[in-house]
N, C-alpha and C positions, 0 to 999 in steps of 0.2 A: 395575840399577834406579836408575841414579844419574841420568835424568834428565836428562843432560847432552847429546839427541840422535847419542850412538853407536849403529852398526850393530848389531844383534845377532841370529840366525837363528831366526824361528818355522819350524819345521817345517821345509819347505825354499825357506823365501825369505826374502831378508833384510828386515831390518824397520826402521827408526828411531824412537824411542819419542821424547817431550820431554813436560817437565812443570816448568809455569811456575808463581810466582805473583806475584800483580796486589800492588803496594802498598797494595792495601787490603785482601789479604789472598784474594782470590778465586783459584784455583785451574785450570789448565787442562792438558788432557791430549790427548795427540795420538800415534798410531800411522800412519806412512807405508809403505807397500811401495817397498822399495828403497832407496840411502841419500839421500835428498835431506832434509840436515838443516833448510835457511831453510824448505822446506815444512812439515815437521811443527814446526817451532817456530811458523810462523804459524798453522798450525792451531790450534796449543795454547793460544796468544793469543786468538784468535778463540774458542775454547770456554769461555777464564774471561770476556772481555769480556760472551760470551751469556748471562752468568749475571744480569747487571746493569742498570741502566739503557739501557744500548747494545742491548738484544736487539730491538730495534724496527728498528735501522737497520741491522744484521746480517741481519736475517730480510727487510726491504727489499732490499739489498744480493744477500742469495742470490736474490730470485725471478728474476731472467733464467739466471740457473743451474738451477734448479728445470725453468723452463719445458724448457730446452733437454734436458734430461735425461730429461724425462717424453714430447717430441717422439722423440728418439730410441730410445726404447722402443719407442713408437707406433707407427713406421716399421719396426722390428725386426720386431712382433710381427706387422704386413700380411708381410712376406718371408717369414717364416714360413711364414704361414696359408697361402700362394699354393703349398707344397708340400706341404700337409699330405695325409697319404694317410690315408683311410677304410676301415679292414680289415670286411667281415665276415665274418660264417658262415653260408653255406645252409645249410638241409636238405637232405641227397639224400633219394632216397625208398626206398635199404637201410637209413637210420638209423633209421626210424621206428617 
């Protein structure tokens, strides 16, 4: 829990933790699947920055991420839907 972005195993996948803080005191925290440490340290930057005045330009910043993200859902969920099977259940007419 030292924060220092080392590997460490949730469950069964590795994990890299980091946990920053801002000289002014604000605080950021970040969990990456896999060891890629400059990621989850940005991330963790990025989650004390959001706490701040910055959360404007952050929150600008993510929306083409945002977009792209909720696109590809969209497009998941038509692939989906194009095989979705409809079970039902007749009546025969010994059940009744």
């Amino acid at each position: 829990m030292g924060g220092d972005g080392r590997a460490f195993n949730l469950g069964e996948a590795t994990v890299t933790r980091a946990a920053i803080v801002l000289a002014d005191g604000r605080t950021g925290f970040a969990y990456q699947l896999g060891r890629d440490r400059d990621k989850a340290r940005a991330a963790a930057i990025i989650d004390a920055l959001w706490q701040g005045e910055e959360r404007a330009a952050i929150e600008s910043a993510l929306a083409p991420v945002r977009a792209r993200l909720a696109e590809t859902a969209a497009h998941d969920a038509r692939r989906t839907a194009a095989t979705r099977v409809n079970f039902f259940t007749m009546v025969r007419g010994e059940d009744q």
